[in-house]
C-alpha positions in Angstrom: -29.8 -20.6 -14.6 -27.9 -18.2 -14.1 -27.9 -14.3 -12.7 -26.9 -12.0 -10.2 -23.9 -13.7 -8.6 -26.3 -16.7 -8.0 -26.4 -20.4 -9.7 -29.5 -22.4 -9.8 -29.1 -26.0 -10.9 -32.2 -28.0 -11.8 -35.8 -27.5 -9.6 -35.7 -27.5 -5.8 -32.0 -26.5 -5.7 -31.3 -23.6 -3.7 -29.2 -20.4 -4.6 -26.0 -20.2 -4.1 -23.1 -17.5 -4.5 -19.4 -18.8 -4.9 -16.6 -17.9 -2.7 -15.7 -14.0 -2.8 -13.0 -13.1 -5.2 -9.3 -13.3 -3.6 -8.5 -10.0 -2.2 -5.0 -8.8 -0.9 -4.2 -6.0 1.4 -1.3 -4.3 3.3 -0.7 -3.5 7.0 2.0 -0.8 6.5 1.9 1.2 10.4 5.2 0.1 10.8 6.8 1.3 7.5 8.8 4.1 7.8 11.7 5.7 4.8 15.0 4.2 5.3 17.5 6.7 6.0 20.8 5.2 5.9 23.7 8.0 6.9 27.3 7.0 7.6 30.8 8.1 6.3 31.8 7.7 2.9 32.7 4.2 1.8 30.9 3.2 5.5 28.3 0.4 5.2 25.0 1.1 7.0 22.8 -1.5 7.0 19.2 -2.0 8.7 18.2 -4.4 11.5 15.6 -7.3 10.9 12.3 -5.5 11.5 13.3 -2.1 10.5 10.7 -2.7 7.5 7.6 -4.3 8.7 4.7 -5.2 6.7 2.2 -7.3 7.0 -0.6 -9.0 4.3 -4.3 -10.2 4.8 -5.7 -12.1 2.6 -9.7 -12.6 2.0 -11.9 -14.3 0.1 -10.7 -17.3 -2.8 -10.8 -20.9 -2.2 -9.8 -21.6 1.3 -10.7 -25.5 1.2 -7.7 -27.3 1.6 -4.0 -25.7 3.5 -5.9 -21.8 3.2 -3.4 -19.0 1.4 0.3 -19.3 0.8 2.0 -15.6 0.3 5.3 -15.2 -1.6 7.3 -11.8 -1.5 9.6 -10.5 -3.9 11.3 -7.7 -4.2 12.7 -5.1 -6.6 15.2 -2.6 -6.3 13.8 0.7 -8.6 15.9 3.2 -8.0 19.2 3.8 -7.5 20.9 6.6 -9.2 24.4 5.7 -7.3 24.2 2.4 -6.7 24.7 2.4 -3.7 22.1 -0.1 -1.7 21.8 -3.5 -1.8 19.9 -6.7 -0.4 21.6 -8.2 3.0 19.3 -11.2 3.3 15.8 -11.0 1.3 14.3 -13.2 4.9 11.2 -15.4 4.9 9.3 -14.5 2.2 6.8 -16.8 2.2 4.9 -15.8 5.4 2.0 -13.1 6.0 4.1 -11.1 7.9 7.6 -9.7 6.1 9.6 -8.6 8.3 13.2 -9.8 8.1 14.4 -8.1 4.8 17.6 -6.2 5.4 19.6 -3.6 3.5 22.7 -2.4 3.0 23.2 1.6 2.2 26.8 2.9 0.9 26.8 6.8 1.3 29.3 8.3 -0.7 31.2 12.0 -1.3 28.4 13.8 -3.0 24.6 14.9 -2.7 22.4 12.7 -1.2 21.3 8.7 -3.3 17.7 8.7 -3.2 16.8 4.7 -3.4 13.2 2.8 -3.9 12.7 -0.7 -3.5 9.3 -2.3 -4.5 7.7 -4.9 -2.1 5.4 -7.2 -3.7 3.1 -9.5 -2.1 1.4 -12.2 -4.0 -1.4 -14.2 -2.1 -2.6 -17.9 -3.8 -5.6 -20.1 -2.6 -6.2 -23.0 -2.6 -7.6 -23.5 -6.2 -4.2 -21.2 -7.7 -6.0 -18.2 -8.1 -3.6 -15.1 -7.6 -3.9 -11.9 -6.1 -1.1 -9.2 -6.3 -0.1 -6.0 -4.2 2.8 -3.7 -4.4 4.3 -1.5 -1.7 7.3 1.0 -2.6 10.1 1.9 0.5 11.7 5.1 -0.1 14.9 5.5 1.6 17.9 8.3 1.5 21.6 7.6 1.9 23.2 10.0 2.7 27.7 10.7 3.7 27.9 12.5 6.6 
């Protein structure tokens, strides 16, 4: 029987709920926009740490090793083409913090760029849980 998140199985058994669905969430105090200003043709790049975020799991199947986190990213704008990916770090830790960039300014007005940080949590029985996290940045020729 069935009913209200419980499961009863045969007389004298006692109810019981399951695990709580896996849940994903994003500690994002220490994200700031990227600004990256230089002279034109000058790379700028940013340091290990300068984008800082941090996932919690809860809930899922936590039986065996617990939650394993894998981080990937996308670059989504771009108009000049003018960032790209240093080192995409350790992306398979709660904590992501050693992604670094590299900005090009060039003559003109001002690249706006977006990258999308995506954080997807798995427990131990494979179910998946997904967050996304955009990172605005400017580059920008002095």
């Amino acid at each position: 029987m069935t009913g209200f998140g419980y499961a009863v199985l045969g007389f004298g058994s006692h109810p019981s709920r399951g695990p709580a669905a896996l849940s994903i969430t994003l500690n994002k105090a220490n994200l700031e926009p990227l600004n990256f200003i230089g002279g034109a043709g000058a790379n700028v790049d940013t340091n290990a740490g300068d984008i800082d975020v941090t996932a919690a799991a809860d809930g899922g199947d936590t039986s065996g090793d617990g939650y394993a986190y894998a981080w990937t990213l996308a670059e989504i704008a771009d108009s000049a083409n003018q960032l790209s990916v240093l080192a995409a770090g350790t992306q398979n830790a709660a904590q992501y913090n050693s992604l670094t960039l590299r900005g090009v300014p060039a003559a003109g007005p001002p690249a706006e760029v977006m990258m999308r940080l995506t954080c997807t949590v798995t427990d131990d029985a494979g179910t998946t849980a997904a967050v996304n996290i955009l990172q605005p940045g400017v580059i920008i020729a002095a």
